[in-house]
Residue frames relative to the residue before (quaternion, step in Angstrom):
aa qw qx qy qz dx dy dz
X 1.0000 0.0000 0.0000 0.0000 0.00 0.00 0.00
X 0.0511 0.7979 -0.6007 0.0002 3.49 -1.15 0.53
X 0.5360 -0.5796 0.5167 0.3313 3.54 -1.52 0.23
X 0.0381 0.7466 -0.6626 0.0457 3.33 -1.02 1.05
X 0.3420 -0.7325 0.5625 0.1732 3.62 -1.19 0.11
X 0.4416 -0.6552 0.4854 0.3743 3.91 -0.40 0.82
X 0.3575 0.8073 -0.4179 -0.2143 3.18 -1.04 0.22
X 0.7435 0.2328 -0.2311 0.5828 2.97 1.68 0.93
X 0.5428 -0.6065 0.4673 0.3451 4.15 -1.12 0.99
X 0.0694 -0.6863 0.6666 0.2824 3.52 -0.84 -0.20
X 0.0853 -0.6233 0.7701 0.1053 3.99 -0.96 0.62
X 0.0079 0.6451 -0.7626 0.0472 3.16 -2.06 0.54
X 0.3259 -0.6175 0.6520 0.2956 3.74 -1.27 0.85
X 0.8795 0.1400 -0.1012 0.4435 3.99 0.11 -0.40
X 0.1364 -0.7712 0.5932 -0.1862 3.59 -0.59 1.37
X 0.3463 -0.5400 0.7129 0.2833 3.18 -1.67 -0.03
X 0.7317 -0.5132 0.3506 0.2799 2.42 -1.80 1.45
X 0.4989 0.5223 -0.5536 0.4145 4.13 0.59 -0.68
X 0.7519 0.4475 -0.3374 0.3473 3.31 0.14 -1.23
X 0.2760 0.7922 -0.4532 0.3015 3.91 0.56 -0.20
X 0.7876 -0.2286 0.1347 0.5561 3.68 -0.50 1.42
X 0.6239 0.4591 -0.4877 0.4028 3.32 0.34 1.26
X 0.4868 -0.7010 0.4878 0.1833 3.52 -0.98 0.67
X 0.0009 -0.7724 0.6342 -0.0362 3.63 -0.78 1.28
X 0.4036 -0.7356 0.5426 -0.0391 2.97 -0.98 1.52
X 0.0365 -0.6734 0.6467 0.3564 3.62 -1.35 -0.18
X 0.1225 -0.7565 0.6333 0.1080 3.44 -0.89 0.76
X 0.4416 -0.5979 0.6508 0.1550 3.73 -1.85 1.02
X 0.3888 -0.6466 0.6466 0.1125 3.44 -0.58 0.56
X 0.0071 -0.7384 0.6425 -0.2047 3.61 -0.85 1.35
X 0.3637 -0.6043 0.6629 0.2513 3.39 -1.61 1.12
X 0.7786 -0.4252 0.3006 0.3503 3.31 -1.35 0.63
X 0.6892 0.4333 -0.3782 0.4408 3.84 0.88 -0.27
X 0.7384 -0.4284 0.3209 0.4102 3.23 1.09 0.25
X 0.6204 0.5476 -0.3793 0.4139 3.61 0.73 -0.95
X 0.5756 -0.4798 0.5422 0.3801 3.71 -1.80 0.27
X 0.2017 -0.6545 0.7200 0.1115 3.34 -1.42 0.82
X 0.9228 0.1547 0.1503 0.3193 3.73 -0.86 -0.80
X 0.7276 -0.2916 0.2428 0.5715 3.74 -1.46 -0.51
X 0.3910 -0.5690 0.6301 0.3555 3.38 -1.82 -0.64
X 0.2745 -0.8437 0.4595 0.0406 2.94 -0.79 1.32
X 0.0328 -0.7863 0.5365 0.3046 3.89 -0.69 -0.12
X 0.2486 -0.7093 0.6595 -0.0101 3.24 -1.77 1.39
X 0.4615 -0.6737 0.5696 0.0933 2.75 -1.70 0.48
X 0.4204 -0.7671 0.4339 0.2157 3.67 0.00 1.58
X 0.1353 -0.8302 0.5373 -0.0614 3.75 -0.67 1.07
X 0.6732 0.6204 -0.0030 0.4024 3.24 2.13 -0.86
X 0.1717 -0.8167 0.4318 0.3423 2.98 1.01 -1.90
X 0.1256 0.8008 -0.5124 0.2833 2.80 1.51 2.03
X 0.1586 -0.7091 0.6744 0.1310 3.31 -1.84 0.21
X 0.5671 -0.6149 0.4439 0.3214 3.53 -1.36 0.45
X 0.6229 0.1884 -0.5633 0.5091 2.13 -1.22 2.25
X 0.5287 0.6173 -0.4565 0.3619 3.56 0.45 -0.05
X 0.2851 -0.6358 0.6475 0.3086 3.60 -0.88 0.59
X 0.1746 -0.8475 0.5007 0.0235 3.28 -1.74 0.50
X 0.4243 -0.6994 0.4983 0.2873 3.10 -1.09 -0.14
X 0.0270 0.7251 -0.6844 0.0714 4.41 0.29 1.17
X 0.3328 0.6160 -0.7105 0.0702 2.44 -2.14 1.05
X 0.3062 0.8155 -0.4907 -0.0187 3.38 -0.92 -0.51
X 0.1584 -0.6999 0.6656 0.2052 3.97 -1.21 0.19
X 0.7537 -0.4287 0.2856 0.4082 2.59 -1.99 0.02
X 0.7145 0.5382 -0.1833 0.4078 3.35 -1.36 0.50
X 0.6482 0.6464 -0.2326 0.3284 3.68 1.50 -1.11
X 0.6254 0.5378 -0.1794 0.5362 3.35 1.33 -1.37
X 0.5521 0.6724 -0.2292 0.4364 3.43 0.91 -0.88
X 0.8372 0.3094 -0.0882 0.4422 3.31 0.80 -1.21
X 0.6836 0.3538 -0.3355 0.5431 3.37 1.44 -0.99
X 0.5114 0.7181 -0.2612 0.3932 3.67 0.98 0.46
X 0.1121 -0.8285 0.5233 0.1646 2.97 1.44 -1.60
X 0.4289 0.5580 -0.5196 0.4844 3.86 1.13 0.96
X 0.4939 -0.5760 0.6153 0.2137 3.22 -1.64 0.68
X 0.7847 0.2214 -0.0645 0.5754 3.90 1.06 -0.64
X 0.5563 0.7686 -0.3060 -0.0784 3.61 -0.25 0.41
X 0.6126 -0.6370 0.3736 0.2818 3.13 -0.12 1.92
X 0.5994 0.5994 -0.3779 0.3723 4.02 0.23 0.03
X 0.1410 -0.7658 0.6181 0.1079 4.07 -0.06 1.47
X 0.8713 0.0932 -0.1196 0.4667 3.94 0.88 -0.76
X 0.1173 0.7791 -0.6136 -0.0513 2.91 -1.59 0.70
X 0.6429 -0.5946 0.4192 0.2396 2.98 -1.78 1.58
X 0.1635 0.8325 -0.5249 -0.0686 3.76 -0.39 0.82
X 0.7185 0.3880 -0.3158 0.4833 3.38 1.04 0.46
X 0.1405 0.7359 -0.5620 -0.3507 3.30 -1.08 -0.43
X 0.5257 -0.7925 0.2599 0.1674 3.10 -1.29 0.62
X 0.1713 -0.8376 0.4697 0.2204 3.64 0.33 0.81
X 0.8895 0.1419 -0.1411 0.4107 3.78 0.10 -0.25
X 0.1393 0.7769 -0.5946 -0.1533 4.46 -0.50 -0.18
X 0.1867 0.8294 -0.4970 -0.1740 3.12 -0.37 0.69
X 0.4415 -0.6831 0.5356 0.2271 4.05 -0.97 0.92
X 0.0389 -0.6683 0.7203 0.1815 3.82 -0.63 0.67
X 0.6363 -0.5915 0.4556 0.1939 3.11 -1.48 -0.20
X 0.4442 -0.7192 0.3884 0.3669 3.46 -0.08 1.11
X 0.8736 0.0517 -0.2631 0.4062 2.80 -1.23 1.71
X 0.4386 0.4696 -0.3602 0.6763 3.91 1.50 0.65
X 0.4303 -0.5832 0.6705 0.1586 3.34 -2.00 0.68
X 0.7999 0.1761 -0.2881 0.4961 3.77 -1.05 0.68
X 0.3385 -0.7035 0.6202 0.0764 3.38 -1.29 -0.31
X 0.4916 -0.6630 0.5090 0.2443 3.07 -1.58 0.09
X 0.1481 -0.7572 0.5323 0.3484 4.32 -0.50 0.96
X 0.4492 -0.6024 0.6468 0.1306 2.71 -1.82 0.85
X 0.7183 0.0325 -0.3229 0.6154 3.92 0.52 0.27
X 0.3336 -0.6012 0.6879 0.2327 3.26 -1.86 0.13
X 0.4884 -0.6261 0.5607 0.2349 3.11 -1.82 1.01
């Protein structure tokens, strides 16, 4: 699992059936302060995220499949959280600092 941020819809006139009345996102992968980490990735929305939300991406083999209920589904990530607060304390200090506002 990792932290990503929405930052774009994907639309398409022709899909596989997995993809049917679901929402597919690209999401940036981010380290917990917020910054960009890595590739863009595209996910599949499991939540009822929107762009800009931070998230929660992940998934193995087999996952989409099941939280879907599809015999076939082409789909390596999905967004299954989103993430309303992170907060970092400081090593060896109580509380922390948030990293998103409500």
């Amino acid at each position: 699992m990792y932290l990503a941020r929405v930052t774009k819809i994907i639309t398409a006139s022709e899909t596989h059936p997995a993809y049917k009345a679901k929402r597919v996102f690209v999401v940036q992968p981010v380290l917990p302060d917020g910054s960009d980490t890595g590739s863009e990735q595209v996910a599949v929305d499991y939540v009822g995220s929107g762009i800009g939300d931070t998230v929660v991406c992940g998934g193995a083999p087999g996952v989409a499949r099941d939280v879907f209920r599809l015999k076939q589904a082409p789909i390596r990530t999905l967004i299954m959280a989103i993430v309303e607060k992170i907060d970092i304390a400081a090593k060896g200090r109580s509380g922390g600092q948030s990293l998103i506002d409500d």
